[in-house]
C-alpha positions in Angstrom: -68.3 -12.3 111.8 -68.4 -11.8 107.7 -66.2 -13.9 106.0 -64.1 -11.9 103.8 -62.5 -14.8 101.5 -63.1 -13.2 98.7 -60.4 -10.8 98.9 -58.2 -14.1 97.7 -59.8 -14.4 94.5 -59.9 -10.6 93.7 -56.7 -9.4 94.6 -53.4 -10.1 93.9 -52.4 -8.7 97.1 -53.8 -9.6 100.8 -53.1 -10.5 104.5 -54.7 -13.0 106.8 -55.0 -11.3 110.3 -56.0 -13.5 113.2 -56.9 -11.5 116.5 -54.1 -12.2 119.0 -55.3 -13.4 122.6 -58.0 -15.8 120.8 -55.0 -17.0 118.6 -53.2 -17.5 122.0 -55.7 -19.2 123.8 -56.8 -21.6 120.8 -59.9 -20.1 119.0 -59.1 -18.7 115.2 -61.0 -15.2 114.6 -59.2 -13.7 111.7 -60.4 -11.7 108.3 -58.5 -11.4 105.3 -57.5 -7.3 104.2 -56.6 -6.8 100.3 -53.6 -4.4 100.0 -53.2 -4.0 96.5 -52.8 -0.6 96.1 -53.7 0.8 99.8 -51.6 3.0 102.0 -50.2 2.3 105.1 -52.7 4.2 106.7 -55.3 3.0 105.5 -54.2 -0.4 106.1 -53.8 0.4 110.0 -56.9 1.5 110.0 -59.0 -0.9 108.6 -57.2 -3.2 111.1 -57.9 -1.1 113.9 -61.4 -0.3 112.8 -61.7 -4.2 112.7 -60.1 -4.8 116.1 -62.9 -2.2 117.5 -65.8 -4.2 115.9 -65.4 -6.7 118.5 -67.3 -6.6 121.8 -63.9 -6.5 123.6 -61.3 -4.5 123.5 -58.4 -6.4 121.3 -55.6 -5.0 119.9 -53.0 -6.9 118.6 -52.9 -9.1 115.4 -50.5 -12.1 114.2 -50.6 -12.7 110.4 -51.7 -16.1 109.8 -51.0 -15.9 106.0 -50.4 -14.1 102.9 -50.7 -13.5 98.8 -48.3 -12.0 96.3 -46.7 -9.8 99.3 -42.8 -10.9 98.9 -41.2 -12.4 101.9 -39.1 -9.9 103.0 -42.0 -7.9 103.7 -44.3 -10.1 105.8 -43.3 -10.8 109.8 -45.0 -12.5 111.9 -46.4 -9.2 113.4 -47.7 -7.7 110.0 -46.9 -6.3 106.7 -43.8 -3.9 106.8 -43.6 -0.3 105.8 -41.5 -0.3 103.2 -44.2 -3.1 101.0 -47.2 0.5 101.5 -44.2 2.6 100.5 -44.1 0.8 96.7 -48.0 0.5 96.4 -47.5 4.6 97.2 -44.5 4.5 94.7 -46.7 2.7 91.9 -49.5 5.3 92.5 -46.4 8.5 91.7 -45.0 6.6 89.3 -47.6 4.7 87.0 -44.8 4.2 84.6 -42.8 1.3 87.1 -44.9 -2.1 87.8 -44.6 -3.7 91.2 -41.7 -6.0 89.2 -39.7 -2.8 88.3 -39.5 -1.7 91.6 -39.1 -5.0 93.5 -36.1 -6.1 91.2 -34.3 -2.3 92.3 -34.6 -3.4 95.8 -33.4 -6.9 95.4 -30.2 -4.6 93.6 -30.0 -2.6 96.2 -31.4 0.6 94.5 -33.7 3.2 97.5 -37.1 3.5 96.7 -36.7 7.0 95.7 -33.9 6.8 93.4 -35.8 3.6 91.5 -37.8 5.5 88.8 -34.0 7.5 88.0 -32.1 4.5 88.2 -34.2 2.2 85.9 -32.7 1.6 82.5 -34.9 -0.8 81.0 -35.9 -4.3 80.4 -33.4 -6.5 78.6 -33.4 -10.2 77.9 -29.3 -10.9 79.6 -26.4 -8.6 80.5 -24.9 -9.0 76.4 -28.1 -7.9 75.2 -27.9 -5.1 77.6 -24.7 -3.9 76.4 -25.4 -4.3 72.4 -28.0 -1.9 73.4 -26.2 0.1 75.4 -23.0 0.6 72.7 -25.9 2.0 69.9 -28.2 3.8 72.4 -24.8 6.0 72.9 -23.3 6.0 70.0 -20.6 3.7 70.3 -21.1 1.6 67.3 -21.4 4.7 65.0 -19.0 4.7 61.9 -17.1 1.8 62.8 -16.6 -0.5 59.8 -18.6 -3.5 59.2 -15.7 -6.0 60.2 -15.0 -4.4 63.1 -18.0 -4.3 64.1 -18.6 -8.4 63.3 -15.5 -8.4 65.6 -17.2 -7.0 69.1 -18.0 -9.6 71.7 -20.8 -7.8 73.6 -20.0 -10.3 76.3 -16.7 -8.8 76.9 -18.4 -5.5 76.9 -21.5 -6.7 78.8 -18.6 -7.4 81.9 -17.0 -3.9 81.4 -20.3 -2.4 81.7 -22.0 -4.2 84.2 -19.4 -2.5 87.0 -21.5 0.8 87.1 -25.0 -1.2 85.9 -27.1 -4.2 88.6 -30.1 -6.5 87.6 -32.7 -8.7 88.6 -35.4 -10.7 86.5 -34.3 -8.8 83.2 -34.5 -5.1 84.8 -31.9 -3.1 85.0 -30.4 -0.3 87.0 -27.9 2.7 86.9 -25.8 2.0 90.2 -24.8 5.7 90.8 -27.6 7.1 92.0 
């Protein structure tokens, strides 16, 4: 069978398939698939067109192991859905990275509300909300001393009720 270990020096996203009943009964016939940017059906395919290149008929899989997919996206049985629905989400949206959209759903955020609900990139919640209080206007002709008097940390708690974040990337949270 060609060995396919290249896809773990080319991309930064791939799954390590071993055939099932060989698993089961001891022998290891597996192949590496790259999944950086490929759709979910394209992914089932290539596995299924795999599975058919065998001189029996085999047609389950167990993943063996696994690159740059996140965690929550890998089972035992395969790759989930929702990991193909970002790589389709990257290819609508070229303005989100993978790191964008993964930080909305660790807050929570649907995939099709992430490209609304995406406010930007800030270093921690007070830099956020010094931003925040000029981006709208908030700071505007208020005096110099009062303005040395604002604790963007008290704000940064105010604001954060309608606001979430992960790895510096934050999100409206009324979408």
């Amino acid at each position: 069978m060609n060995d396919n270990r290249k896809v773990t020096e080319t991309s930064d996203y791939w799954v390590y398939y071993l055939e099932l009943s060989n698993y089961n009964n001891g022998n290891l016939i597996g192949r590496f698939f790259d999944l950086d940017g490929v759709t979910e059906e394209d992914h089932k395919e290539e596995v299924s067109d795999w599975l058919e290149s065998f001189d029996r008929n085999y047609e389950e899989v167990i993943v063996g192991d696994s690159d740059g997919v996140p965690e929550e996206y890998v089972s035992e049985w395969g790759v989930h859905n929702d990991f193909f629905e970002i790589n389709e989400l990257l290819i609508e949206e070229p303005y989100l990275s993978r790191g964008i959209i993964e930080a909305g759903v660790k807050c929570g955020v649907p995939l099709k509300s992430i490209y609304d609900a995406y406010v930007g990139e800030y270093c921690s919640d007070e830099g956020f909300a010094e931003e925040f209080a000029k981006d709208t206007g908030l700071l505007e002709g208020l005096p110099q001393i009062i303005l040395d008097c604002i604790s963007f940390e008290l704000l940064s708690y105010e604001i954060m009720h309608d606001y979430d974040s992960h790895n510096d990337f934050y999100f409206r949270n009324d979408y």
